[in-house]
C-alpha positions as CSV (number, residue, x, y, z in Angstrom):
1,X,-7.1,30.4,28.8
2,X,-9.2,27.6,30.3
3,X,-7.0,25.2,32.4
4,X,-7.3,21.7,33.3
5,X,-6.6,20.2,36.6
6,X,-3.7,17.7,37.0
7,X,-6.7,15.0,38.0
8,X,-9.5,14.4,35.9
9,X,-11.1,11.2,36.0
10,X,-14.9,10.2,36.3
11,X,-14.9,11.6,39.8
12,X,-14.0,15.1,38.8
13,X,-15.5,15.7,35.1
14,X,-18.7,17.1,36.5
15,X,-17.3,19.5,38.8
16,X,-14.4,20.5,36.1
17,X,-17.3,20.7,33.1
18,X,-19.2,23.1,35.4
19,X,-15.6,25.0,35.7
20,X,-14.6,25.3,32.7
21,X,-17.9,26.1,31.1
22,X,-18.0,29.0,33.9
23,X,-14.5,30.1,32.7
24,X,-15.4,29.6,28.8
25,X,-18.2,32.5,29.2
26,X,-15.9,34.9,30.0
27,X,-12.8,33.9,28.4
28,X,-11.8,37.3,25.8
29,X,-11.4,36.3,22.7
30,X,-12.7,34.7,19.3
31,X,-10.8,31.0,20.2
32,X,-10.8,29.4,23.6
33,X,-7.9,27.9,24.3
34,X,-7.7,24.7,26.8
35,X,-4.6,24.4,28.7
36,X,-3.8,20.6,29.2
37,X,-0.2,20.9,30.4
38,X,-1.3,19.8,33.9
39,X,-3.3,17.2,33.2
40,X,-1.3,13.9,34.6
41,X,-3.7,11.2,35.7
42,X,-6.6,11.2,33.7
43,X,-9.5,8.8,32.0
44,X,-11.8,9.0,28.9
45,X,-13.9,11.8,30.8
46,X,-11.3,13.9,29.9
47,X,-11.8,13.7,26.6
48,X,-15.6,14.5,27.3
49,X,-15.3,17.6,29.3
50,X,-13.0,19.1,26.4
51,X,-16.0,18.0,24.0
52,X,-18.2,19.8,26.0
53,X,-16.3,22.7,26.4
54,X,-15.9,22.9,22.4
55,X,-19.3,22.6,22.6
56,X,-20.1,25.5,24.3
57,X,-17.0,27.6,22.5
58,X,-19.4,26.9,19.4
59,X,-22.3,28.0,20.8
60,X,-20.4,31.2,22.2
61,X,-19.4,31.3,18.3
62,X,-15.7,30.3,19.4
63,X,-13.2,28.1,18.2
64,X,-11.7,26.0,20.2
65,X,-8.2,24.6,20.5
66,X,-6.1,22.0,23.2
67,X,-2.5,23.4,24.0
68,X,0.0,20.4,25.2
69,X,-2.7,17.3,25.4
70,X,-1.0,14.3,27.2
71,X,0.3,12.0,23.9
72,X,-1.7,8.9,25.9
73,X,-4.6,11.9,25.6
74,X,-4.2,12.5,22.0
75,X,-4.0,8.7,21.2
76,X,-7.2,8.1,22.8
77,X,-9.0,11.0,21.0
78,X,-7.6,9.1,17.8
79,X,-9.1,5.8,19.0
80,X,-12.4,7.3,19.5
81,X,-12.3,9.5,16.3
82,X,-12.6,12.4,18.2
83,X,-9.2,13.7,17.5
84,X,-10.0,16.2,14.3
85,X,-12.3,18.1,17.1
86,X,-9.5,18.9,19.6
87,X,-6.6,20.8,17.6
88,X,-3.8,22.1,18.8
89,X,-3.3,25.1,19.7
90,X,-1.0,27.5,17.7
91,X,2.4,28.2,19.2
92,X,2.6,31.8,21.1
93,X,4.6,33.6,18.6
């Protein structure tokens, strides 16, 4: 599971892309699965670094899915029109 930070503004989406992108080649598995249950002060470029890491789940030949994205998160993914491309994940059974 790839996990965001609690912070994840401007100032850290370059560092976090690199991160997660790191994390996403050798993540086990035919979905990655970003964990967003940390995330508590965040700006659009949050929204970006999980496009880019769906990005590169696609190009892995992944799927890729958001577990517990911040409501204020969710909404702005909506605004944007971005929203369809960052599912939720499915519930551990």
């Amino acid at each position: 599971m790839l996990v965001l930070p609690a912070e994840l503004t401007h100032a850290q989406a370059t560092a976090c892309c690199r991160m997660l992108a790191q994390a996403l080649r050798s993540e086990p598995g035919p979905v990655a699965v970003a964990d967003a249950s940390a995330l508590r002060q965040f700006d659009s470029s949050a929204l970006a670094v999980l496009l880019e890491c769906r990005r590169e789940a696609l190009a892995l030949g992944k799927g890729f899915a958001v577990s517990q994205l911040h409501p204020r998160l969710r909404g702005l993914a909506t605004l944007y029109g971005v929203a369809d491309l960052l599912p939720e994940a499915a519930a551990a059974a």
